[in-house]
N, C-alpha and C positions, 0 to 999 in steps of 0.2 A: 393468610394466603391459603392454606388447609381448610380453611370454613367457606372461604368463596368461589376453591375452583378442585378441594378435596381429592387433590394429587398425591399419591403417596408419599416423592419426592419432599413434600412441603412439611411431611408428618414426619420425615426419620430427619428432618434438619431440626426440628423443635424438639424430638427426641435427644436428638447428640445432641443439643446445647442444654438439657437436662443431663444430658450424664458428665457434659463439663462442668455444671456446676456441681455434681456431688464428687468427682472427681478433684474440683479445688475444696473440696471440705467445707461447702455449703449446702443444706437442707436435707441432704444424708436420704432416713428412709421415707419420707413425709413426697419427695422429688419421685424418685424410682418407683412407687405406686403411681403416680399421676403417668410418670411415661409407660409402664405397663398398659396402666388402664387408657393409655389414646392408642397402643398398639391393638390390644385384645378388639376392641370395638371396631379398629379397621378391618383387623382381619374375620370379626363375623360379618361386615358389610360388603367390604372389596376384596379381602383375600392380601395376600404379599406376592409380588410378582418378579423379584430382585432378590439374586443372594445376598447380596449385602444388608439388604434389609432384613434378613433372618439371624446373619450374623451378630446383627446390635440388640435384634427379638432376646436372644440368646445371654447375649452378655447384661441385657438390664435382667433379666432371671438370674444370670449366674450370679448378681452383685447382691441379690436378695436372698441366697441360699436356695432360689427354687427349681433345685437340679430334675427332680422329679416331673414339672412341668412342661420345664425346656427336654425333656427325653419325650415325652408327651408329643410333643409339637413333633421331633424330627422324626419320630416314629410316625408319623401323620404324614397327611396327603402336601401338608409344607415342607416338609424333608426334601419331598424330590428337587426342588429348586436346586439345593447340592447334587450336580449333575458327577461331581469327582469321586470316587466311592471312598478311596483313601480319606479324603477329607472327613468326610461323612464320618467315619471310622472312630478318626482322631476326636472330632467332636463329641461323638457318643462315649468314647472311652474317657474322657475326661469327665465327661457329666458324671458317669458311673461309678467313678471312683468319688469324686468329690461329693457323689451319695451315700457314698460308704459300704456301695455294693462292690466289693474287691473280685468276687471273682468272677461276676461278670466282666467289668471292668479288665480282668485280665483275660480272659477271652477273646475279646476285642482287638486288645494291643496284640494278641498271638496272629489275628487275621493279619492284621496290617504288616507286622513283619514277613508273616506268607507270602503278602504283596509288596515288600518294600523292604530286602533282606537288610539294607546300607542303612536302616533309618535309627540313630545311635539313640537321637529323644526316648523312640518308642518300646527301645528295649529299654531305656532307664525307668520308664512306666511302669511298663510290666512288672520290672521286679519290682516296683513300689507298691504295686497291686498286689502282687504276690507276699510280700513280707505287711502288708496294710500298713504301709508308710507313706503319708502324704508329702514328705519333705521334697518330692521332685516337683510338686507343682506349685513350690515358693512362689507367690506373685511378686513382679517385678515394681522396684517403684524409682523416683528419678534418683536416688543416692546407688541404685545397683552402680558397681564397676564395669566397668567396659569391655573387663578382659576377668571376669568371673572365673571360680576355681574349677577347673578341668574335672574334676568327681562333685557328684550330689553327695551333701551331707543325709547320710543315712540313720535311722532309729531303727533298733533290731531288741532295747534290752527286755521291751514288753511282749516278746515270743519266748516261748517254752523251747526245749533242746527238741522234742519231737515234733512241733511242728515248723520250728527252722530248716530242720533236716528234710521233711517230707517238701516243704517251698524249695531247697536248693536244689532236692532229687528231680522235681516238675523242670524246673530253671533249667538243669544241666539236659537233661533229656529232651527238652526245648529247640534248645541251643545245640544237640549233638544233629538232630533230627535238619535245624535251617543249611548245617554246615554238609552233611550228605545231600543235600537238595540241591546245595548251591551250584548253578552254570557257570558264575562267574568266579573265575579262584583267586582274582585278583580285592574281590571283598573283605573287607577288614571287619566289619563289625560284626561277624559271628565268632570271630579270633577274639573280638575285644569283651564279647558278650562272656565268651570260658572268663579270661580276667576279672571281668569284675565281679564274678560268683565266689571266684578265688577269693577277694577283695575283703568281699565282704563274708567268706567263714574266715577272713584271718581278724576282721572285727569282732564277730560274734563269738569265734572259742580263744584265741589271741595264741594259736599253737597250727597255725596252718601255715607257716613260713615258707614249710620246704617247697606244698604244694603251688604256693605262688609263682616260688622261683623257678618249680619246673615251666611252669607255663608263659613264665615271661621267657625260657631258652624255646618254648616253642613258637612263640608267636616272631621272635627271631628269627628263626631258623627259614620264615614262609617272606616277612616283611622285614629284614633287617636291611637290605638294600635302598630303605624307603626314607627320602629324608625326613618325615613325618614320624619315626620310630620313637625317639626320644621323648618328643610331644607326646604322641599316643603313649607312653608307657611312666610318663613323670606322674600320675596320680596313684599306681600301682606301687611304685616304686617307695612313696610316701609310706604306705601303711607297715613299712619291714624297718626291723633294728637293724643299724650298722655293719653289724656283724655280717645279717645274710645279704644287705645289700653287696657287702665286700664280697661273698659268697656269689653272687649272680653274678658280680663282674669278673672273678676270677674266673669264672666257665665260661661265659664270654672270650675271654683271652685262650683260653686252652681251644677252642672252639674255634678261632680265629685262621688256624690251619688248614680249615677246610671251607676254604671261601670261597666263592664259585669260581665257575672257568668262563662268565663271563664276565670281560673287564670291565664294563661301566657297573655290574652288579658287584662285581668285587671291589672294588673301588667306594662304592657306596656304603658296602658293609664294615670295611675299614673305618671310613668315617662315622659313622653310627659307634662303633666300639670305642675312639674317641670322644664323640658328643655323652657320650653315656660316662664315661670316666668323670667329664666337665661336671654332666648333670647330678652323680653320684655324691662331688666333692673329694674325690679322690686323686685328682692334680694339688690339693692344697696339702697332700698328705707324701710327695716326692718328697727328694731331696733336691738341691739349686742344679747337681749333674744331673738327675734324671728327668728332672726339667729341662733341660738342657737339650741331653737325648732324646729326648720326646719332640723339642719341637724340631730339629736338626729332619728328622725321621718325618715328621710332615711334611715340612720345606721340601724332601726329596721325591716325599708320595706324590707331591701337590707337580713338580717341575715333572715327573716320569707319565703323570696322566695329563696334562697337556696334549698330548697328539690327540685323546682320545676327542677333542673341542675341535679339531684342526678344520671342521667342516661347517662346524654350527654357524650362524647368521649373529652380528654380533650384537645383538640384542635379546639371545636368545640366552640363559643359566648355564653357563662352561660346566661339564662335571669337575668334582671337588674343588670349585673354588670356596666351598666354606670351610677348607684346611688354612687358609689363611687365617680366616676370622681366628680357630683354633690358636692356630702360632702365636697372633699377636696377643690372645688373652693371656698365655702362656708368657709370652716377654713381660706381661705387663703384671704380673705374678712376679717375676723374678728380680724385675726393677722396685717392685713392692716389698721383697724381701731384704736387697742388697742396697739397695739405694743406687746402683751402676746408671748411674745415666746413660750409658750405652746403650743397656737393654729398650729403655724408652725409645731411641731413638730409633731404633731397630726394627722398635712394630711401625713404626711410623713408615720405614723405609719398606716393611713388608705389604703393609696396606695400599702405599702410594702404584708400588711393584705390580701389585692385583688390578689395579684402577688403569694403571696406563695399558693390558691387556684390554681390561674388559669396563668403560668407564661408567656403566651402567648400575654394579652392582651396589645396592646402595645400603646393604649391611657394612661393607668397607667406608660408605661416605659416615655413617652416623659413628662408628668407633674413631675413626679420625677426626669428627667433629670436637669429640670427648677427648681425643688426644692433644689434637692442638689447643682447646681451649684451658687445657692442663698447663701447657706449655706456655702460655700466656701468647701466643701466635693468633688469638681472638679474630684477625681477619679472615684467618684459614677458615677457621671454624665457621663463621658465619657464607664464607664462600662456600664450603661443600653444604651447607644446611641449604643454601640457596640452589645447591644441585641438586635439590632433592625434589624441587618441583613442586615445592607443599601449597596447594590450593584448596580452596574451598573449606571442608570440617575437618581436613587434614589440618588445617592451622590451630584446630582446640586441641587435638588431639598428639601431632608432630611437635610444636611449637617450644616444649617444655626440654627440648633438648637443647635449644642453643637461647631460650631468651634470661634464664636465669644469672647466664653467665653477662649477656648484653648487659644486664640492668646493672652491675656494679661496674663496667668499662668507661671507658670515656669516649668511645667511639659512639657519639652521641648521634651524627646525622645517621647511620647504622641501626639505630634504637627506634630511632624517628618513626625510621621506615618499616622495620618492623612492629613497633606501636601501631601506626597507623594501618597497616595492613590488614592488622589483627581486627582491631577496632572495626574496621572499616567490612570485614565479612561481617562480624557479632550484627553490627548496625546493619548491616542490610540485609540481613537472616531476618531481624528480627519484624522488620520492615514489609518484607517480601512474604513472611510465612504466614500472612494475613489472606495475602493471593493464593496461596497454595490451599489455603483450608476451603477459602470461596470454589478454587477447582475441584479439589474433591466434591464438595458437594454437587456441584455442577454435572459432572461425572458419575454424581452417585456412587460412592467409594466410600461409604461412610464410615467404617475402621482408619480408613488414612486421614479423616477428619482429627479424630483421634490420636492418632501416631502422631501428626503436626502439631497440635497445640501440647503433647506431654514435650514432644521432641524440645520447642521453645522452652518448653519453661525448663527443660533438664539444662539446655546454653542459660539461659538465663539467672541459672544459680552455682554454674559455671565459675569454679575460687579463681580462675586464670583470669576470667575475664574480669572479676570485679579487682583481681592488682593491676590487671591492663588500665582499668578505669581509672587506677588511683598511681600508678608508677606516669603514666602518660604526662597527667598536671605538672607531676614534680620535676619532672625533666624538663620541661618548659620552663619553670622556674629555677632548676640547676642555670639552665643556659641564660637565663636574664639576671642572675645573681650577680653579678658586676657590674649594675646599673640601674639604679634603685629606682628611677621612672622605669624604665622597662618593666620593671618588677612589679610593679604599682600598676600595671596596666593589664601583663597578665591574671593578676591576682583580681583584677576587677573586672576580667572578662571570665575569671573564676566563683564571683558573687562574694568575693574574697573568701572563699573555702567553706560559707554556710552549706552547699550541699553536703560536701563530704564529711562535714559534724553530721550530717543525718547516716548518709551512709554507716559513722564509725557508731551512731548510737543504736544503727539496726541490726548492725551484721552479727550482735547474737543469739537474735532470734531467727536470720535466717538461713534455711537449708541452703546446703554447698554441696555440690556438685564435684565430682571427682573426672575428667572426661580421658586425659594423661593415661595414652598406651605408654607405662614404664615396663610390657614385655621384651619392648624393644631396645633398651638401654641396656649398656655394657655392665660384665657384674660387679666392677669395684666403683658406680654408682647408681642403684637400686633405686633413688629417689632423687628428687632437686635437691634435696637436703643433704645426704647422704653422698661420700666420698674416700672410700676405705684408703687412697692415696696419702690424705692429708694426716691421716694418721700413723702411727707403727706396726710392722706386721701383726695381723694378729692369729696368723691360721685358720681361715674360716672354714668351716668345714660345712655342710650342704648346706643351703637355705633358700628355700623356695620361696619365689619373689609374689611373698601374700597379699594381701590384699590390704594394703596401708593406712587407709583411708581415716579409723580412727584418728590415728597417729597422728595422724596430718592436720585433722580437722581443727582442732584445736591450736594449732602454729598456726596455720592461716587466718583463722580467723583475728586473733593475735596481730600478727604483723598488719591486716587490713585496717583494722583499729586504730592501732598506733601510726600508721602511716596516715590515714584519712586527715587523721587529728593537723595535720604538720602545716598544710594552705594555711588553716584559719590560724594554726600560731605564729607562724612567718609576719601574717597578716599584722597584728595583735602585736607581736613585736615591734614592728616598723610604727605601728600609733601609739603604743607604747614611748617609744625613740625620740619620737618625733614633737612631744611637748617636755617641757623642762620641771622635774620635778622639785619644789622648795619645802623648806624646813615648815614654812608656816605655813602648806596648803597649796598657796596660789600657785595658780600654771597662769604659764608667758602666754599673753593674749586669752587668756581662758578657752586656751585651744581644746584641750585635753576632756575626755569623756570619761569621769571615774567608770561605766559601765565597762572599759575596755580593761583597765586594771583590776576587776571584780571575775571579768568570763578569762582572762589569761589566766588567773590564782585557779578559777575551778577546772582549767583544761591541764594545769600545771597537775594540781590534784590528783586528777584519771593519767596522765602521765606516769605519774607516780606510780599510783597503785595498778596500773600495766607492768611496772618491772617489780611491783610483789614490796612495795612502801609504802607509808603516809608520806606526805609533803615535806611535815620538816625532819624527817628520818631519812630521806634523798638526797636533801640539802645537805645536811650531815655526811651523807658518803661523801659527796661531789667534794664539797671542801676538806674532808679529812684525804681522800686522795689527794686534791689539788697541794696539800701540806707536804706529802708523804709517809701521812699517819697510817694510810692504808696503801695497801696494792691494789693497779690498776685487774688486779684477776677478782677483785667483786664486783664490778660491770659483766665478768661471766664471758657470753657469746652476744649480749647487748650493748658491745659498748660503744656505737654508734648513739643507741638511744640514749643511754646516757649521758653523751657529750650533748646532744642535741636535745636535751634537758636544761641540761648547765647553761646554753645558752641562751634559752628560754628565760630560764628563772631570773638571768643579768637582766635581760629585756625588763623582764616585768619588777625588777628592784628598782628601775628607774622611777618609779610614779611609784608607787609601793608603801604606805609603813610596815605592811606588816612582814615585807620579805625578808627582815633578817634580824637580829638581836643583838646587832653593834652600835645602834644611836646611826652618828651622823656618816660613817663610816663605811655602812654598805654598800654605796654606788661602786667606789673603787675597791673594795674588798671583793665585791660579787664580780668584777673586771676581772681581777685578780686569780681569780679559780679558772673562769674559762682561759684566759690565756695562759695558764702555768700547764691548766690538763689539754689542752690542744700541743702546746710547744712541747710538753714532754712525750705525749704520747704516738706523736708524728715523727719526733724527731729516733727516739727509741727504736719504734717500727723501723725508719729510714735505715738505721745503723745497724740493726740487726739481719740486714736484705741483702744479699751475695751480686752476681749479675746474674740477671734474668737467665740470660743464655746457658749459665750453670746449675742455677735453682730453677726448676718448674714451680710455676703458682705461685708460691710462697705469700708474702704478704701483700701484694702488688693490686688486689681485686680491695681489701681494705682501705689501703693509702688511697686509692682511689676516691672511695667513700667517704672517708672525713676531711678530704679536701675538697669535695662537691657536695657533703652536705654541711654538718657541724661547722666547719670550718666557712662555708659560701653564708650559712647564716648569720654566722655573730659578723659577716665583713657587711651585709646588708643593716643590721643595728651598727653599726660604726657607722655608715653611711648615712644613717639617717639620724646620731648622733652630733655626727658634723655640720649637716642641714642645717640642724637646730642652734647650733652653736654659732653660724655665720651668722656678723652683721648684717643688718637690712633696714634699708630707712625706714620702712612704713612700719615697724617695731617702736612701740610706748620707749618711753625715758624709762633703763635699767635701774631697781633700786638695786641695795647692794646687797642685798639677800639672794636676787638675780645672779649678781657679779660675782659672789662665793661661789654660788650653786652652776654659775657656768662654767669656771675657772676649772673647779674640782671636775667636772666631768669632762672637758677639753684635754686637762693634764691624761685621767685615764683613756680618755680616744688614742691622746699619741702613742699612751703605752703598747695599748693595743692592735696598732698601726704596723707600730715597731716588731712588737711579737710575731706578727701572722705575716712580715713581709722576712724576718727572716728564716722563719718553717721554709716559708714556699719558696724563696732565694735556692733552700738549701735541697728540698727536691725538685727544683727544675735545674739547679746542677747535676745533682743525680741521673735523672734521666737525659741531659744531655749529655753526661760522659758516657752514657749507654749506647747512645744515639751517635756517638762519633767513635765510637770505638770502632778499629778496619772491620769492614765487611767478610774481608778473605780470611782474617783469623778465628773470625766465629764461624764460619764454613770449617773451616781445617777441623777445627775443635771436636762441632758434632760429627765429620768424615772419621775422624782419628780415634774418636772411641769407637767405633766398629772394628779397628783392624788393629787392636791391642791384641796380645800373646794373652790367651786364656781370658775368660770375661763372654760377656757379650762380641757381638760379631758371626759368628757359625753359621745361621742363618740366612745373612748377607752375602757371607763367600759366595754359598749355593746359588742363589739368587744372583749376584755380579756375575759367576764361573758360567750361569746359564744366558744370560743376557750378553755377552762379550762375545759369544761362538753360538748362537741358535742352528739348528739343524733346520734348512729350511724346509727340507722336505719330507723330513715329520711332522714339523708345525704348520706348517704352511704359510701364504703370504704374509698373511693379517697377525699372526700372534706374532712372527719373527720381526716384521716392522716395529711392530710394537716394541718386542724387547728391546730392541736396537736403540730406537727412541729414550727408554730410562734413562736417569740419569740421577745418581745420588749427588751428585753437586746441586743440580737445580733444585731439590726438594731441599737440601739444608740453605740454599739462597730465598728459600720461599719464605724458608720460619724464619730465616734472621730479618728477614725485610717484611715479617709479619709482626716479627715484636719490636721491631723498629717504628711500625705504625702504631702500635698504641703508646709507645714512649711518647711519640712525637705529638701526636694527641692531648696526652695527657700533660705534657711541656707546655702544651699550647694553651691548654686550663690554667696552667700554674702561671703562664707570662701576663696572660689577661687581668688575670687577679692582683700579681705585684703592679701591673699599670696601673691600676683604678685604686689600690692601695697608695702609691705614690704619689700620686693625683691628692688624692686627700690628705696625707700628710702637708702637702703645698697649702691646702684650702686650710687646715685645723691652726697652722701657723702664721695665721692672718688671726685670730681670735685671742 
């Protein structure tokens, strides 16, 4: 199109589709000369007439190292095109630096601050220019996080003491110089530019503490009103020992006395003094009273500034509503320490408290989300997640707070629809951002060309979405596990699990994607993973929520694997099942596919050696557990996969010689492990479980699990064990090798009929005596521990004492309605009637299962 009607347009679309492919890591530098050289030659024939088209000029020189060139160009009569001068700026100071001329380069950056006091990038330039440290102009690639560390890693050790000294003297005198200039005094980043000088001599000589801390009381002293203080001061705060962080918060507190006279600013600075204790670690470091009093003391701050809201529009930030957030992290500390369920219930009641004011604020929804789903109240939680309004890339990004929890419940139609939700953007992102590249182009935007195809391919390697892809299938197949055609049909509209063998054989070569704002989750869980509840206190003390992603990387990929693998063994199993294996070879009707007993043994295999085995050293656990040779604690935190091994390996010992090393005996031996380590370990868990409404969490997200998966699979080989086992006329004349070989596995079906209808008898009694237990006693129960003598409670009082008697005409209409409206009865009728729905759910799993179990016990005793 460029050769026959030689539009420039036509020339930077064949450009960008050259830098996409060096960009996916083909033809490197062989590509980026050929798009150089069709630019150079336009612009000696036509010139450039388009910013944008300078902009990509620019970046195929930057990607070649030809900084000198591209300075060349903007310096030239194509420069003008950048009509913005700032821009212009920024561009040359980059180039400049990335030439290694530093102090030109800082020259530069010095204009732009002239012109642009607020601009926080260009001061972190500068002193990168200044100290010749390139580390602030990391290129970004699609594993960056999303929520990157608030300070640039800086290199200082290759400077001498005098020429650090003479850069911090330039730096400071910079910095003192924008700060007398400034018109605006409400600017932060000439306050933040002193800090980070600080910053970084307390890296360089490791003896500048004190001077930090004076300047973190000063940038206090100007912005501590601000709710941004904490944020802005958590990267400063890092580079100090313990000691003097203790040290700047005690001057803090001393300093506290003189807090303005005016109330929304004093009020703000209160909270700041607060949020910085939180941020320090030094709530972990009270006593359970001064926890106590601390939050008793917010609770009061948070009810006495209320009037200060009494005007605002109610959709507008009440001042100090995030003393609540406070309070409840605070209860939820002390509930961590004492195990008082009251306390739990407490933040619950203080959060709910905040929400019926103000029902927007959606810091309070996402800590309740985390609370209730603690509580096992799983509908709450998916209700306020659903008041969160999460649309659009809010869903890769939001989504990580309540689907972790979905995926082990039984609130399956729930799951559906957030599967499908999910799904359903990913799919039409990826569908739609074909249009969007075609627009930019169109528009000539050739950088957003760009932006969109890195943007996909960063969803596209998205670990959310490819368990989305692979939890989705399984759930479908959870729910048709009690009816082995149904089963047989999803699995066949699943190609019966061939794609997701590719997926599990891909996913370790490919890049993943981290997308998960975890800045925004509560701190006693930092990650999906992560859950400082479930364990015993352990005084944590500061820990800045890093950047995880290693960590992660590797469990994800992990569980992806191992889950992928599960269709095609389901699969595999059921044909497995479903022909009759003999002593002397023959299978019934020559139904049977040795290829099917050849790919089970090598997935059994990689099964294996995912939980860190060979094959017959796995077998060996399973059956030395199933004996009680060993403890079920060498399954670990896997013992899901290893039940759903165990029942794998039964499948495939039907057809098998090589599965076990007993002769004729392994069909009911290999019965035998699964149903002794299913009945034991269901039954154990079941007994060890309190009532829900006493124990939060506890085992309940488990039980779930191996009765929707381990346990729904070996009921689907049963099912297709019985299959096999009924007569049918059009079946040859049995010999009697048949008639052994039927007998012995009929007998093990019933065993195993027996075993898994009385597990599941035994927890859908369970959760039916939960499920009928009065409603109003469990109401009383979570009221009654709030208003015990000493304990939790205190906070409530205040809270009921202010709600009971509002002052209308401090408050005005709208907050006093509101109070009025509270009601701690209704919020405990909400959780009890919220864990009453996933009992009832989960009942409702268990009752389907003994139907179709008992069904076939009928069918096996016809045989």
């Amino acid at each position: 199109m460029y050769k026959l009607v030689g539009e420039e347009r036509f020339l930077l679309w064949a450009v960008c589709s050259i830098q996409l492919q060096v960009l996916c890591g083909n033809g490197g530098e062989k590509l980026l000369l050929l798009a150089e050289g069709l630019l150079k030659k336009h612009v000696a024939s036509h010139g450039l007439h388009e910013p944008e088209a300078l902009i990509v000029y620019f970046s195929i020189l930057e990607q070649q190292a030809k900084y000198g060139d591209a300075l060349d160009i903007l310096g030239g009569k194509l420069g003008s095109l950048l009509m913005i001068e700032v821009d212009k700026l920024r561009i040359q100071g980059k180039l400049l630096a990335r030439a290694g001329d530093y102090a030109a380069a800082a020259n530069v950056y010095q204009k732009i601050l002239e012109l642009c006091g607020d601009d926080w990038e260009a001061f972190l330039h500068y002193l990168g220019c200044l100290f010749e440290d390139e580390s602030s102009w990391a290129s970004e690639t699609i594993n960056t996080p999303i929520n990157p560390p608030k300070y640039v890693e800086c290199k200082l050790t290759h400077l001498t003491d005098e020429v650090f000294n003479s850069c911090v003297e330039n730096a400071s005198a910079f910095v003192q110089k924008l700060q007398a200039e400034a018109s605006n005094d409400s600017l932060r980043n000439p306050c933040l530019a002193h800090l980070e000088i600080e910053r970084r001599k307390c890296l360089f000589r490791k003896n500048n503490d004190d001077n930090l801390v004076e300047a973190l009381l000063q940038y206090y002293s100007r912005f501590g009103h601000l709710a941004c203080f904490t944020s802005d001061v958590e990267a400063f705060l890092q580079v100090l020992p313990p000691e003097k962080k203790m040290e700047f918060l005690d001057k803090l507190m001393k300093n506290s006395n003189s807090l303005s006279v005016v109330p929304t600013r004093a009020l703000g600075q209160s909270i700041t003094l607060l949020k910085t204790q939180e941020l320090i670690g030094n709530m972990f470091n009270l006593s359970v009273a001064e926890l106590e009093g601390s939050a008793v003391q917010m609770a009061e701050l948070y009810c006495k500034s209320l009037p200060l809201s009494k005007d605002l529009d109610p959709q507008e930030s009440m001042h100090g509503e995030e003393l609540l957030s406070i309070v409840c992290n605070v209860l939820v500390q002390l509930f961590w320490r004492t195990r008082d369920l009251g306390y739990f219930i407490e933040a619950i009641m203080v959060l709910e408290f905040g929400l019926t004011i103000r029902r927007y604020t959606f810091q309070y929804k996402i800590l309740l989300l985390h609370l209730y789903s603690y509580f096992g109240a799983l509908p709450l939680a998916y209700e306020r997640y659903k008041s969160l309004d999460v649309k659009n890339i809010l869903m890769e990004t939001v989504s990580h707070h309540i689907l972790p929890q979905m995926l082990a419940s039984p609130l399956w139609a729930d799951l559906s629809n957030l599967l499908k939700d999910y799904l359903k953007f990913m799919d039409d992102h990826f569908r739609e951002s074909a249009d969007l590249t075609f627009l930019a182009y169109r528009h000539r935007n050739y950088s957003k060309v760009i932006e969109f195809v890195q943007f996909k391919e960063r969803l596209q390697h998205s670990n959310q979405y490819l368990v989305a892809r692979v939890e989705a299938p399984i759930l479908q197949l959870k729910q048709g596990a009690d009816n082995i055609e149904e089963e047989e049909s999803i699995l066949e509209s699943l190609k019966c699990g061939a794609d997701f063998i590719e997926l599990s054989n891909e996913i370790g070569s490919k890049s993943l994607t981290f997308n998960e704002d975890f800045q925004s989750r509560p701190w006693w869980t930092p990650t999906t993973e992560k859950n400082y509840l479930l364990g015993p206190f352990e005084g944590i003390s500061y820990r800045p929520k890093e950047n995880l992603t290693k960590e992660r990387e590797e469990n994800v990929r992990g569980f992806i694997e191992r889950k992928s693998l599960l269709p095609r063994m389901i699969y595999l199993s059921i044909q497995s099942a479903s022909v009759l294996y003999k002593d002397n070879s023959e299978i019934n009707d020559s139904l049977a596919d040795p290829k099917i007993s050849t790919e089970l043994k090598v997935l059994l295999e990689r099964y294996a050696k995912m939980l860190g085995f060979s094959l017959n050293d796995a077998i060996d656990v399973v059956v030395g557990v199933s004996r009680g040779l060993k403890s079920y604690e060498v399954f670990g935190s896997d013992v899901i996969d290893w039940l759903n091994f165990a029942v794998f390996f039964n499948a495939w010992s039907l057809n098998s010689h090589d599965s076990g090393r007993q002769g004729g005996e392994r069909t009911p031996g290999s019965w035998h492990v699964v149903n002794s380590l299913l009945e034991n370990y269901i039954l154990g868990k079941l007994r060890s479980m309190g009532p829900l409404i006493q124990s939060p969490q506890g085992d309940l997200p488990i039980l779930v699990k191996l009765v929707t998966e381990p346990l729904a699979w070996h009921g689907l080989v049963i099912q297709a064990c019985v299959r096999t086992c009924l007569p049918s006329g059009k079946k040859k004349k049995k010999s009697g090798s048949t008639d052994q070989s039927i007998s012995l596995l009929s007998n093990a079906v019933r065993d195993a009929i027996q075993s898994l209808c009385s597990v599941l008898e035994e927890v859908a009694k369970w959760s039916q005596d939960q499920i009928k237990s009065p409603e109003d006693n469990k109401i009383d129960l979570l009221v009654s521990s709030l208003k015990r003598n000493g304990g939790a409670g205190k906070v409530f009082n205040i809270l009921e004492t202010l709600a009971s008697s509002p002052n209308e005409t401090e408050l005005g209409d709208r907050i006093s309605q509101a109070l009025r409206s509270w009601s701690p009865v209704d919020v405990g009728r909400k959780i009890v009637t919220g864990q009453c729905r996933v009992l009832s759910e989960f009942w409702r799993i268990c009752e389907s299962k003994i139907k179709s179990l008992k069904t076939l016990k009928q069918q096996i005793a016809l045989v």
